[in-house]
C-alpha positions in Angstrom: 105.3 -130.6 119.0 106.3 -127.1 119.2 105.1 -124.3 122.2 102.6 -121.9 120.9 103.8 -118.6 120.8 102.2 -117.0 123.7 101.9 -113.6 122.6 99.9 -115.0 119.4 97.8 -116.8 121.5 96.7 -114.3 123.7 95.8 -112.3 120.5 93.5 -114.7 119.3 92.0 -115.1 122.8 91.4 -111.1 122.6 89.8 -111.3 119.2 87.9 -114.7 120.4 86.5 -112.5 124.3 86.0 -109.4 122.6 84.1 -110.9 119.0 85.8 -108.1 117.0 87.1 -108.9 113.6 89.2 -105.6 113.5 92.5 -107.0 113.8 94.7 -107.6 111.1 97.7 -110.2 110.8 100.4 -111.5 108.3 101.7 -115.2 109.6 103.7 -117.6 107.7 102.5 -120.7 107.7 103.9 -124.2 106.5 106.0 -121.5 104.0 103.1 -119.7 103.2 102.1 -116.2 104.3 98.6 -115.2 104.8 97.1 -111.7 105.5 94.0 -110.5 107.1 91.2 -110.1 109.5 91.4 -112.5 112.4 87.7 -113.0 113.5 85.6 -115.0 116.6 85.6 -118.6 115.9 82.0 -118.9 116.1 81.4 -115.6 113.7 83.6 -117.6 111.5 82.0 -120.9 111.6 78.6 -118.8 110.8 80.0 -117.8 107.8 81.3 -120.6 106.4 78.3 -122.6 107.2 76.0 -119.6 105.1 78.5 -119.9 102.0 78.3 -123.8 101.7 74.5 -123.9 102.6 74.4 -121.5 99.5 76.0 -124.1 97.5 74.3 -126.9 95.2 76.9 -129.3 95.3 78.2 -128.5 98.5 75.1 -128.1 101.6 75.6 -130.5 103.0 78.7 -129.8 104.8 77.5 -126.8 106.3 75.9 -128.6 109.4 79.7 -129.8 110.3 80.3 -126.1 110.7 77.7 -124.8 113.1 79.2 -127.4 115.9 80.2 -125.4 119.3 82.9 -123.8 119.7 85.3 -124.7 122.1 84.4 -121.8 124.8 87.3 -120.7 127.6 89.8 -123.0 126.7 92.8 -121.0 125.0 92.5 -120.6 121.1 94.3 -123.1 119.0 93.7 -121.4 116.3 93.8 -118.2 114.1 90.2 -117.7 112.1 91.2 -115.3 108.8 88.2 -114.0 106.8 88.5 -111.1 104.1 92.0 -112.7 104.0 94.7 -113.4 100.8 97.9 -115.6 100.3 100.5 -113.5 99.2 101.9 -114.8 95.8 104.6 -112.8 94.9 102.6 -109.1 94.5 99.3 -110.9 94.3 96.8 -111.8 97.1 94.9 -114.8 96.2 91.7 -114.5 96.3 91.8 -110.8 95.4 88.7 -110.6 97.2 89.5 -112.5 100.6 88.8 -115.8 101.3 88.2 -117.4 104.9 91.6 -119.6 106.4 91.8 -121.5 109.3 95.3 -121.9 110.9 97.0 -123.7 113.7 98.7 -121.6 115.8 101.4 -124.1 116.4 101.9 -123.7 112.7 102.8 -120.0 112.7 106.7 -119.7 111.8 106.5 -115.8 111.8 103.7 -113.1 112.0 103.5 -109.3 112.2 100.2 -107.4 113.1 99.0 -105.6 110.3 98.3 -107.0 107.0 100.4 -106.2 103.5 97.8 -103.3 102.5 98.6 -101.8 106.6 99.8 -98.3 106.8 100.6 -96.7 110.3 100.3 -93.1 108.1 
């Protein structure tokens, strides 16, 4: 099993004490890179909970997604909504979809996401 980047985790555990969904990150991932918003576990729990709660096929896994959250343990892992996989010049969805990724997965990441301008 490989060590966590510690700068990453401490990252997350900013986004996770502070419940902001203002920063932006690009990681690679199990070869593929995803960009976007990093928000609060439990903000995005919520949220996945209301889009499958929402859906007439798929309710009924909403409850598995309003369980605690882990509280002052360290995060694990990185909680992407309004985010994109970057195929080739696309993002996929164009409109941002939610991800959940381990942090010991993260090969690579940069703050920012692809759209991210220091201007």
């Amino acid at each position: 099993m490989s060590k966590p980047d510690q700068l990453l985790v401490e990252v997350a555990a900013l986004v996770e004490s502070g419940h902001s969904n203002q920063m932006t990150l690009t990681v690679v991932a199990g070869g593929a890179v995803i960009t976007g918003r990093l928000a609060p576990e439990a903000v995005w729990r919520q949220r996945v909970s209301e889009v499958l709660a929402d859906s007439s096929r798929l309710g009924e896994f909403s409850a598995a997604f309003t369980a605690a959250t882990r509280g002052e343990e360290a995060p694990t892992h990185l909680h992407f909504h309004v985010a994109r996989i970057l195929q080739g010049t696309v993002g996929i969805p164009e409109t941002g979809g939610m991800y959940r990724v381990a942090i010991d997965d993260v090969s690579a990441w940069t703050a920012g996401d692809f759209s991210y301008s220091d201007r």
